[in-house]
C-alpha positions as CSV (number, residue, x, y, z in Angstrom):
1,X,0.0,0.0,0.0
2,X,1.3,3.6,-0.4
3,X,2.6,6.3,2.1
4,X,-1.0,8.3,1.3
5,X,-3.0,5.4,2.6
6,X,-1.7,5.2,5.9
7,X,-1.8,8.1,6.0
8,X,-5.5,8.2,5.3
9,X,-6.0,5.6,7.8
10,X,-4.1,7.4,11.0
11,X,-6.6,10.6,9.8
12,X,-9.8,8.3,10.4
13,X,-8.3,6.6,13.4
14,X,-8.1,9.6,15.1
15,X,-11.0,11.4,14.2
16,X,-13.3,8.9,15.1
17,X,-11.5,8.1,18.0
18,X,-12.1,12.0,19.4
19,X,-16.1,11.5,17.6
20,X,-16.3,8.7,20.3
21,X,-15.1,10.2,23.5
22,X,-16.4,13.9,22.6
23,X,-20.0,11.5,22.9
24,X,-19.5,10.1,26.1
25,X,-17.8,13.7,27.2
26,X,-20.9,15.5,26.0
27,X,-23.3,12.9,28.1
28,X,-20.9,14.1,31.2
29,X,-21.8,17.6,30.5
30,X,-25.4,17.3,30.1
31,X,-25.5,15.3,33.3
32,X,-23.7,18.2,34.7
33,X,-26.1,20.6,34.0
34,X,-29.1,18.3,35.4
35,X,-31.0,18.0,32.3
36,X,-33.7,15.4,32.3
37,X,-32.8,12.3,31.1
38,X,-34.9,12.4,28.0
39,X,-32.6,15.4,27.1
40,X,-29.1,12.9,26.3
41,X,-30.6,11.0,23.4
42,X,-30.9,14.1,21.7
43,X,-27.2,14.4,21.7
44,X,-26.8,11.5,18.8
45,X,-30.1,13.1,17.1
46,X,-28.3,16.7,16.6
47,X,-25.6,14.8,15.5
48,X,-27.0,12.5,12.7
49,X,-29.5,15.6,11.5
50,X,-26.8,16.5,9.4
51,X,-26.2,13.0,7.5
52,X,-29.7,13.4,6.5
53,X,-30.4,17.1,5.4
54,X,-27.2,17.3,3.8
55,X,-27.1,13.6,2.1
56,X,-27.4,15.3,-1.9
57,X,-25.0,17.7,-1.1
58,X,-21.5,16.5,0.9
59,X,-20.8,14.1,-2.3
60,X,-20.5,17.2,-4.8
61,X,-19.0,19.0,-2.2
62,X,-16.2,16.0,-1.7
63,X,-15.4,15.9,-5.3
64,X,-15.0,20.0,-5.5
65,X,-11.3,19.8,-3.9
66,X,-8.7,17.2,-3.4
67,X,-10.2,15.1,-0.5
68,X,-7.8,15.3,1.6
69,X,-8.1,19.3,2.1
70,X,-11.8,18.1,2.5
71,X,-11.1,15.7,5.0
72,X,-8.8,18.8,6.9
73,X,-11.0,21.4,6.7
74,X,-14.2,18.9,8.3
75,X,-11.8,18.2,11.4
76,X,-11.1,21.8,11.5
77,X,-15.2,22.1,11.6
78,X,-15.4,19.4,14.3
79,X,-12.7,21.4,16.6
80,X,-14.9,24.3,16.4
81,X,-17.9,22.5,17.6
82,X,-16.1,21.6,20.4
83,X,-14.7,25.5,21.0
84,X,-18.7,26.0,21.1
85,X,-18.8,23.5,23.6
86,X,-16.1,24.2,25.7
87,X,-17.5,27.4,26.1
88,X,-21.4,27.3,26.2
89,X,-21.6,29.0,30.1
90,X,-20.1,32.4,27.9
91,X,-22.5,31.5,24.5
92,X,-25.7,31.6,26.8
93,X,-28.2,33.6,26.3
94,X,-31.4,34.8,28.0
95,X,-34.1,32.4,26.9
96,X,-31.4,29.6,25.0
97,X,-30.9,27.1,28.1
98,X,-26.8,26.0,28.2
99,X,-27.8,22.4,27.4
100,X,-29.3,23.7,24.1
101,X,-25.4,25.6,23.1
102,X,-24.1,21.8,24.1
103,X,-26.6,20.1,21.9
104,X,-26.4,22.9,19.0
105,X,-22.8,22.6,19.2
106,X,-22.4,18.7,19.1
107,X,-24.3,19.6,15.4
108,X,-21.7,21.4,14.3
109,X,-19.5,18.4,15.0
110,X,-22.1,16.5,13.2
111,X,-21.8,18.9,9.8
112,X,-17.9,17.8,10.3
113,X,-18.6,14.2,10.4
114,X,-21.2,14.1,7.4
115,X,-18.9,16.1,5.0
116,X,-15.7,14.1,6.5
117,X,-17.7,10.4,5.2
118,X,-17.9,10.8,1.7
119,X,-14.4,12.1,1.1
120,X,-12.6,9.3,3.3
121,X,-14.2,6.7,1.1
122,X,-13.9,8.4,-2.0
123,X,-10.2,9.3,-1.8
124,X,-9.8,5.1,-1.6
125,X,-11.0,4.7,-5.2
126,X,-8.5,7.6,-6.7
127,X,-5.6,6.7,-5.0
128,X,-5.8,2.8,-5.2
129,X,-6.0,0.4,-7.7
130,X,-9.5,-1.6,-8.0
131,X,-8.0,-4.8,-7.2
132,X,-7.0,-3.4,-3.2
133,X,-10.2,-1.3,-2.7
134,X,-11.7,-4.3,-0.9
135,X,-8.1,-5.2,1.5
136,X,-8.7,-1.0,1.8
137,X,-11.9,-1.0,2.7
138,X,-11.3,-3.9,5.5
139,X,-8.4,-2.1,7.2
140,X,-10.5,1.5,7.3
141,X,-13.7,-0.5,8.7
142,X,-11.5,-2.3,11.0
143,X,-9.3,0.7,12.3
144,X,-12.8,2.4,12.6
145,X,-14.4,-0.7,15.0
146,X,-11.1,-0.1,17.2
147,X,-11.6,3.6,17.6
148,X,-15.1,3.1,18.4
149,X,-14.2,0.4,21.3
150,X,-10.8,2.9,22.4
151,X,-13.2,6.0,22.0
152,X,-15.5,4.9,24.3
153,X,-13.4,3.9,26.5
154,X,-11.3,7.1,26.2
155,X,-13.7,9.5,27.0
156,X,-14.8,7.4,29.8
157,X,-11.4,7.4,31.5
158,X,-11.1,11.5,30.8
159,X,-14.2,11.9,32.9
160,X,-13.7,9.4,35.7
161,X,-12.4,11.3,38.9
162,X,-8.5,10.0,38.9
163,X,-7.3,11.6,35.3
164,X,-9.6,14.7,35.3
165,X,-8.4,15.7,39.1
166,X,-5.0,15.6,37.1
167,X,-6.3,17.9,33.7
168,X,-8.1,20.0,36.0
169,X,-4.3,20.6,38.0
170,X,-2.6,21.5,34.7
171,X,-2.1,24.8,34.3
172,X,-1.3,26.6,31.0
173,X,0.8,29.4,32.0
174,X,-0.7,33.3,31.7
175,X,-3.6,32.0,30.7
176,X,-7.0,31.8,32.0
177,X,-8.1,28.7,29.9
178,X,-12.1,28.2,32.4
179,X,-12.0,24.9,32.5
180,X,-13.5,24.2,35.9
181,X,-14.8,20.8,35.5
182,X,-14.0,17.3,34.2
183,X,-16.3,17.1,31.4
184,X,-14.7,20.2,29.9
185,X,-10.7,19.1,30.7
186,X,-11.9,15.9,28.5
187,X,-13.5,18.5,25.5
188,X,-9.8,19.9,25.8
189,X,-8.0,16.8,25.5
190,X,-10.5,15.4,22.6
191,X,-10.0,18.9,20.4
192,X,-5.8,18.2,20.5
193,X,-6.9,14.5,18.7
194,X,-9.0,16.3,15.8
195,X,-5.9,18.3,15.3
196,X,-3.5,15.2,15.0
197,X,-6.3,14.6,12.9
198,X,-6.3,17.3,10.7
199,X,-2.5,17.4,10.7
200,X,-2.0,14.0,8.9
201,X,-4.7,15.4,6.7
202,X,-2.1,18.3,5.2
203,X,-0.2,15.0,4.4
204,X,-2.6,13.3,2.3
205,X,-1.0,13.6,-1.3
206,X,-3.1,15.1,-4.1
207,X,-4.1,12.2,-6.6
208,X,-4.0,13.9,-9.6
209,X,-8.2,13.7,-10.3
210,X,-9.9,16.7,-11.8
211,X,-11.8,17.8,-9.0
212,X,-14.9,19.1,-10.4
213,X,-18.5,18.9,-8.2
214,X,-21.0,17.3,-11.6
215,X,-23.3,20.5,-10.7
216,X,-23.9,23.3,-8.2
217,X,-27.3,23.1,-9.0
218,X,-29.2,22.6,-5.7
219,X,-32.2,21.2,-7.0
220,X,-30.5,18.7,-10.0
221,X,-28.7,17.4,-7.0
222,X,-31.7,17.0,-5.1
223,X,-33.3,15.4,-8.0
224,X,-30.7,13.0,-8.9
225,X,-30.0,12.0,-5.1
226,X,-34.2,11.2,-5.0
227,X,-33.6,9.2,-7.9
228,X,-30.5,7.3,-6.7
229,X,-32.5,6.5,-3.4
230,X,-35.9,5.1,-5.4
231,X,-33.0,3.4,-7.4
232,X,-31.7,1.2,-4.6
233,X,-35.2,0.4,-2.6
234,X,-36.8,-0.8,-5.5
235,X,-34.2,-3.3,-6.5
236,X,-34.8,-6.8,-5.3
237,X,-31.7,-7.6,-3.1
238,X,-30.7,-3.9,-2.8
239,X,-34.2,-3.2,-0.3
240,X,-33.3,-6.1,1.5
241,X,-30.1,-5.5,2.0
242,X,-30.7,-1.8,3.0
243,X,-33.5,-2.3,5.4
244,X,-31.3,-4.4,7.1
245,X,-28.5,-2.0,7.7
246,X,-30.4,0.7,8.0
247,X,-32.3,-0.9,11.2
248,X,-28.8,-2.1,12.5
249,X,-27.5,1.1,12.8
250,X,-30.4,2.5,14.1
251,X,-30.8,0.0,16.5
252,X,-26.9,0.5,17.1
253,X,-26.9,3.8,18.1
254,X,-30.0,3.8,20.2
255,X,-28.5,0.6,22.3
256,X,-25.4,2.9,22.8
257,X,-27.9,4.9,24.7
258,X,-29.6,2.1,26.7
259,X,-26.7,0.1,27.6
260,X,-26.0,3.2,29.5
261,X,-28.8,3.7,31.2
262,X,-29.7,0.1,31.8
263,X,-25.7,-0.3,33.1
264,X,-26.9,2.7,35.8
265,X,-30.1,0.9,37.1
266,X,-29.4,-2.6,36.8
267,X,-25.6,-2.2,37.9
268,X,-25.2,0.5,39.8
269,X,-22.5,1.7,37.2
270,X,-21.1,5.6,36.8
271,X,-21.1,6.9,33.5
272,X,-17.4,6.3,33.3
273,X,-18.2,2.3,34.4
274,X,-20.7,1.8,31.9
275,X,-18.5,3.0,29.2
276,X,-16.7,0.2,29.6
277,X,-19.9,-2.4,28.5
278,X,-20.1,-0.1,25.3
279,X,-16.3,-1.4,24.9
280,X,-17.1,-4.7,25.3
281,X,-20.1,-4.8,22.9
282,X,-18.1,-3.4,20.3
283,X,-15.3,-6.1,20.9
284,X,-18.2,-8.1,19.8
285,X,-19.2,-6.3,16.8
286,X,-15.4,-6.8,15.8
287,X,-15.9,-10.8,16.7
288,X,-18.8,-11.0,14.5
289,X,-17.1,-9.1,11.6
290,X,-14.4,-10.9,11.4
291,X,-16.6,-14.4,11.3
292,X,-18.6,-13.3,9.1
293,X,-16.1,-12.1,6.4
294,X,-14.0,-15.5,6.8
295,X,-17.3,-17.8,6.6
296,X,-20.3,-16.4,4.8
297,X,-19.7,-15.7,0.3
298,X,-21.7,-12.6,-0.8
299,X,-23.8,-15.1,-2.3
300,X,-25.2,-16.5,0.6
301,X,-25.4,-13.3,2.9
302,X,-29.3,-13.1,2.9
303,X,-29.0,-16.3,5.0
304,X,-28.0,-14.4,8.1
305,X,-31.3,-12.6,8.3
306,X,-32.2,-14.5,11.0
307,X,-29.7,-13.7,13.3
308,X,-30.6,-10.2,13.2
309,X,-34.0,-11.4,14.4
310,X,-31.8,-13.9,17.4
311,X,-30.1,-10.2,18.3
312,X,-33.3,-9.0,19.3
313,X,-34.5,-11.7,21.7
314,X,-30.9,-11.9,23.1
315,X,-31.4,-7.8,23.9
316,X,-34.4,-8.4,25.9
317,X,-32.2,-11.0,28.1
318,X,-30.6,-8.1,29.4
319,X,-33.5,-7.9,31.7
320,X,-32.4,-10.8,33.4
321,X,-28.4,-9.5,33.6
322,X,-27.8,-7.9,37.8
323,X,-23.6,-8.9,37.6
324,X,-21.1,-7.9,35.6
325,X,-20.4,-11.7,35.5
326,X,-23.2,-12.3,33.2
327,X,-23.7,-8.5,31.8
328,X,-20.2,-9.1,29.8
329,X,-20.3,-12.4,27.7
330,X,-24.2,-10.6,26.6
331,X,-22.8,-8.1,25.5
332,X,-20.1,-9.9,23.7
333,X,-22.9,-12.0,22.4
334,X,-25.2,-9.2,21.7
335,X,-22.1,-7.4,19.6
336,X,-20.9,-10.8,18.1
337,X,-24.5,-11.5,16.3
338,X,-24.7,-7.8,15.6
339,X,-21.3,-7.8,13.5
340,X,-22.0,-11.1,12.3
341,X,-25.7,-10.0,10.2
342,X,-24.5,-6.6,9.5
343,X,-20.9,-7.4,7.6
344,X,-22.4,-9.3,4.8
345,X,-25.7,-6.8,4.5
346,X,-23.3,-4.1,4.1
347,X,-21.4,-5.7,1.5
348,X,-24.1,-7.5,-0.3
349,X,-25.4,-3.2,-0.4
350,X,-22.0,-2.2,-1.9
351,X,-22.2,-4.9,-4.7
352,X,-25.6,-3.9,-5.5
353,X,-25.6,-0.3,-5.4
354,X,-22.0,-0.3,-7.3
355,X,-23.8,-1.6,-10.1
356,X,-27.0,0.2,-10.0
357,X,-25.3,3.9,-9.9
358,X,-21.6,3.7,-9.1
359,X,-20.1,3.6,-5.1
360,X,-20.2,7.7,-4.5
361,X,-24.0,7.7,-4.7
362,X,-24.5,4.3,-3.5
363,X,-22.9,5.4,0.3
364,X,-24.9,8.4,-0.6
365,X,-28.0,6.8,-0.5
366,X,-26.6,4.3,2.4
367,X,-25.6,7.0,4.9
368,X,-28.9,9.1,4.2
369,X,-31.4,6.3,4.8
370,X,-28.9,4.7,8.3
371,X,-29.3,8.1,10.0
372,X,-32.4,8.6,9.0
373,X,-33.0,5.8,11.2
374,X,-31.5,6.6,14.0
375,X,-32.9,10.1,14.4
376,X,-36.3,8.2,14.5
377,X,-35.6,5.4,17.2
378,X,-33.8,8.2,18.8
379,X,-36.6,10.3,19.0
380,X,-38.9,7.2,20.3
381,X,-36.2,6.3,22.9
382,X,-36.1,10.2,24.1
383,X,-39.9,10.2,24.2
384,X,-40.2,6.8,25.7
385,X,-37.4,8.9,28.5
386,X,-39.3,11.9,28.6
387,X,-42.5,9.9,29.8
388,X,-40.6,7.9,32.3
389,X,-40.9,4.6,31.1
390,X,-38.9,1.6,33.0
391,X,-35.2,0.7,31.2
392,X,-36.4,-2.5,31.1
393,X,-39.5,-1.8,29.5
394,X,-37.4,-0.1,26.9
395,X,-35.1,-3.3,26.7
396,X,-38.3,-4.9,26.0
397,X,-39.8,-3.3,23.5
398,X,-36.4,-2.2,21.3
399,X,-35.6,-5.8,21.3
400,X,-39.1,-7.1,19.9
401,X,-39.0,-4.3,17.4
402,X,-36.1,-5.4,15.6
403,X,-36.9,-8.7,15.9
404,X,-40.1,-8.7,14.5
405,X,-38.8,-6.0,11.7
406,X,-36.3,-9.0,10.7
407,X,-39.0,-11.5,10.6
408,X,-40.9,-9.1,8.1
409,X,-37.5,-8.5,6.3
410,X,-37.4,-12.0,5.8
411,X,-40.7,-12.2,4.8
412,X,-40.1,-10.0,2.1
413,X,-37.3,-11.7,0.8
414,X,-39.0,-14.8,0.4
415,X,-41.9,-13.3,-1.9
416,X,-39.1,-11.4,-3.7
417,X,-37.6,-15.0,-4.6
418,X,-41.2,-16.0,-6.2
419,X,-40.2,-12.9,-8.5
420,X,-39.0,-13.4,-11.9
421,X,-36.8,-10.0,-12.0
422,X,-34.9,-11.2,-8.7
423,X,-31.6,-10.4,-9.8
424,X,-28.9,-13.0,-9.1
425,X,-25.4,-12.5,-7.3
426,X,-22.4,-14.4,-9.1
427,X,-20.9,-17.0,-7.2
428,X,-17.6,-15.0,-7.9
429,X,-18.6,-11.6,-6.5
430,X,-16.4,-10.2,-4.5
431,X,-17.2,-8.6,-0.6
């Protein structure tokens, strides 16, 4: 592989790695201020917005510059996000709560992220060769599973008493920096790993591609996006395919959310404990992944529909979990069958959508229709919060939901194989 690769790949390790803690350091905050509980949901939600009401728009805007100044300047948009942050107790004004600077900020790290996608993928395809995109495309979903799982468990170990006591006693000298507390010490720390970021970004090496958005029409990129998406849900394998990821990460993010709260009243767990759980479970996404890839062909990846619908029932076991002796190997469980199902959904999404209308607008479609989802079981889980339901009636009822959407997933797959336009995969085709 070359220099400009690696390169690539130390960019998106650290980015997502600060996207991970800044999460868990932005929970901190809100539980700082004493916001209801309904209120930390809405952290993810503000987020995601952005994938959604700016899907038709980042792709043009990735191929208007080399990528890798696209890639730079998003980080630089992230580490202001976190200056709005960091300094929400000045930004607040009369009638605008603090908790609303905090969640209007976190956007702004979310308009980073959504612009950020696009390019990181797309600068694969320009500066390797076809035959290595897939090895590529392994390594940059596997470096991103690890920064999720060290993330996580970064931002938890910045807000836990021992290392902020020790940020909060650094002093920078002649200046007054107002960090008071441990949540914003661990905003401090997460901003210096967008800039390592955005530093390797300068590196990136220009790949020679005329970089040219197809049109700054609004509206023909509205229209062509629209199309893209009909495109992909219409296709036999292709809806199948991307319900299934699109509940997954849906489901994903909202479990982020519950494992925390269920950790809190099941386990008596801090914040910065029950980071540690999230950790796990994505050790088990990783598992699964890696399974998956090794034993199920592209041809046969519709078969693991099913386990998506065994994820669900094992979720509602949770219930049952009151040690950490039996709340790990779940969540290693829950995270195994989640990686297993998704890896060979995703890719059976890619193969499809690559030949319907070409990989840029096929991750397009992908990322608008994924957080799309999860600002809608986001929403529920806030409003489920916000009229005080039970954790474990929430456990409950998010695990029979995507249990029962699987079944009807699979349902639907079975009539589309009484079709005579179901397309066919080649036993060849590659993941």
């Amino acid at each position: 592989m070359p220099l400009g690769f690696y390169l690539i790949m130390a960019a998106q390790f650290f980015s997502s790695l600060a996207d991970n803690a800044l999460l868990v350091a932005a929970i901190a905050l809100l539980m700082q201020m004493q916001t209801p509980e309904w209120m930390t949901p809405l952290l993810k939600f503000f987020f995601t917005v952005s994938y959604v009401l700016f899907a038709a728009f980042v792709g043009a805007f990735a191929d208007s510059m080399p990528k890798g100044r696209v890639m730079f300047l998003t980080n630089l948009v992230k580490i202001g996000g976190c200056l709005i942050m960091f300094f929400h107790e000045i930004l607040t004004v009369p009638g605008i709560a603090g908790y609303m600077v905090v969640l209007l900020a976190y956007s702004v790290v979310g308009m980073g992220a959504s612009a950020y996608s696009p390019a990181k993928y797309g600068i694969l395809t320009e500066l390797l060769p076809h035959h290595r995109l897939v090895i590529a495309n392994g390594w940059i979903e596997g470096l991103t599973v690890a920064s999720i799982i060290l993330g996580t468990l970064l931002g938890g170990v910045l807000i836990s008493r021992a290392v902020s006591s020790v940020l909060l006693a650094f002093d920078v000298p002649w200046i007054d920096t107002g960090i008071d507390t441990a949540p914003e010490a661990a905003i401090a720390v997460i901003m210096l790993f967008y800039l390592i970021a955005a530093i390797f970004n300068l590196y990136i090496p220009d790949t020679g591609v005329d970089h040219r958005a197809p049109s700054r029409n609004p509206v023909f990129l509205v229209r062509e996006f629209a199309h893209c998406v009909k495109l992909l849900w219409s296709d036999k394998l292709g809806q199948i395919s991307l319900a299934t990821t699109t509940l997954f990460w849906g489901a994903g993010a909202t479990l982020q959310f519950i494992v925390l709260k269920w950790a809190e009243v099941a386990l008596g767990y801090t914040l910065s404990q029950a980071t540690v759980l999230q950790g796990v479970c994505a050790v088990g996404i990783a598992v699964g992944s890696v399974v998956a890839a090794r034993f199920v062909p592209l041809r046969r990846s519709v078969d693991v529909v099913p386990v998506g619908i065994a994820m669900g029932l094992v979720v509602i076991a949770m219930n049952f979990a009151t040690s950490v002796a039996v709340a790990i190997p779940l969540m290693i469980l829950i995270g195994a069958l989640a990686g297993f199902f998704v890896v060979p959904m995703n890719a059976l999404l890619q193969h499809r959508g690559h030949i319907l209308m070409g990989a840029g607008h096929s991750i397009a479609v992908q990322n608008f229709n994924e957080n799309l989802s999860i600002l809608v079981m986001l929403s529920v889980y806030a409003l489920l919060m916000w009229l005080d339901f039970s954790i474990y009636t929430v456990v409950i009822v998010f695990g029979l939901f995507v249990s029962s959407t699987m079944v009807l997933v699979r349902r639907r797959h079975l009539y589309n194989l009484t079709r005579s336009d179901m397309p066919t995969i080649p036993a060849d085709a590659s993941h």
